[in-house]
N, C-alpha and C positions, 0 to 999 in steps of 0.2 A: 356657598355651601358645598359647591362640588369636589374644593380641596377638603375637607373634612373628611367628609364619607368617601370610601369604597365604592372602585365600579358596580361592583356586586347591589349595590343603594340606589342604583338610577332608577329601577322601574319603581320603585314604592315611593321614591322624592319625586316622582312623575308624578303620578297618584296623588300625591298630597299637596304639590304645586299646583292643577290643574282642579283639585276639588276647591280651594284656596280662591282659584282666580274666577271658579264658578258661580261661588257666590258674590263677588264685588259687585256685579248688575243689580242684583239685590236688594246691595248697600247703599246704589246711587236714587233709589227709586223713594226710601225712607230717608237721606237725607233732606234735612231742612237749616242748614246751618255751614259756613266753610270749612267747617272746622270737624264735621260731621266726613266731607270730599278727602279732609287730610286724612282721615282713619282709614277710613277706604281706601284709599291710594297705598294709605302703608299693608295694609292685608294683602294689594294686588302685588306691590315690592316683594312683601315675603313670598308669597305664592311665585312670584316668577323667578327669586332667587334658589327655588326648589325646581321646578316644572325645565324650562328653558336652557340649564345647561344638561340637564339629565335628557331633554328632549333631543337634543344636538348631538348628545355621546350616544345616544343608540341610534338615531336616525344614521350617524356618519359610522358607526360601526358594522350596520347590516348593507351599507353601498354596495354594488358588486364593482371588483377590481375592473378597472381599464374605462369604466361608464361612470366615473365617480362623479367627473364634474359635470359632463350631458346630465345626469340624475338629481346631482345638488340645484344645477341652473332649471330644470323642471320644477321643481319643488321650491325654490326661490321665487320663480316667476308667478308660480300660483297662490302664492302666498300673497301677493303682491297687487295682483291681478283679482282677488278675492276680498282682500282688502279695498279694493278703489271699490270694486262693487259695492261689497255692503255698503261702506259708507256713504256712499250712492243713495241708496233706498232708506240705511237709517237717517240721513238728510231731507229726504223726501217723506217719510214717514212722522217726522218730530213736526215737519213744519205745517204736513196738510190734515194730517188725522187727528181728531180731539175726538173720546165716545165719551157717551154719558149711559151711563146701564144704572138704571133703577135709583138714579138722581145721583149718582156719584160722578163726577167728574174725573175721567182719566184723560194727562194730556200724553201727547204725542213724544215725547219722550222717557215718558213713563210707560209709555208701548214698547219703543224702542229696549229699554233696560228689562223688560221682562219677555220679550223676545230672547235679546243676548243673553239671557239670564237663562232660559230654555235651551236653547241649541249650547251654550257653553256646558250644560248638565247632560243633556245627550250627548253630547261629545266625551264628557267622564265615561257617564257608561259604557259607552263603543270602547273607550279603552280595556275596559274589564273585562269585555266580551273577546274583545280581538287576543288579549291576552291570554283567556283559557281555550281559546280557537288555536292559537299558536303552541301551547301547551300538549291538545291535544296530538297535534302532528309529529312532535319529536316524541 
């Protein structure tokens, strides 16, 4: 999507890639069928064919000159390093936690996906917020 649109198009293909990819946890929690994981998977494709190259053109647009790569290799490592984490804990969490709240059974993956499904939705909105934060200042 990114040859398509205009730089001027990345924050709102942001926006709508990361709202996109906010819901897929969602989708994986009502699945009951493979073919239910293909839908999902395609909604996460489109969301990240918006979200990830517009995340990329403004992350590497606002670098400061001469720190480019010390700053990329930061933000690479944390991503990385953030990664091994969660999936750490959503591992640990799928396989030890089962609740039962008022005779419903929720398994430990179904935590896991409404977790990610939570912090992926505050993550949207930290965008929105950060963005009229920044609005503000210029």
């Amino acid at each position: 999507f990114s040859y398509v649109f205009n730089p001027k198009d990345r924050l709102w293909m942001l926006k709508v890639g990361t709202a996109i990819i906010a819901l897929v946890p969602f989708g994986y929690i009502f699945s009951t069928n493979i073919y239910h994981i293909y839908i999902v998977e395609f909604f996460y494709g489109l969301g990240a064919a918006f979200a990830y190259p517009s995340w990329s053109s403004l992350f590497t647009a606002h670098l400061e000159k001469g720190k480019r790569g010390f700053q990329y290799s930061v933000y690479s490592s944390g991503v990385g390093i953030g990664t091994a984490i969660t999936a750490g804990v959503g591992g640990w969490i799928a396989d030890k936690v089962d609740l039962n709240l008022l005779g419903i059974h929720i398994s430990g993956f179904q935590i896991v996906f409404l977790l990610t499904g939570i912090i992926a939705v505050a993550g949207l909105l930290m965008l929105f917020r950060l963005e009229k934060e920044a609005l503000k200042k210029t």
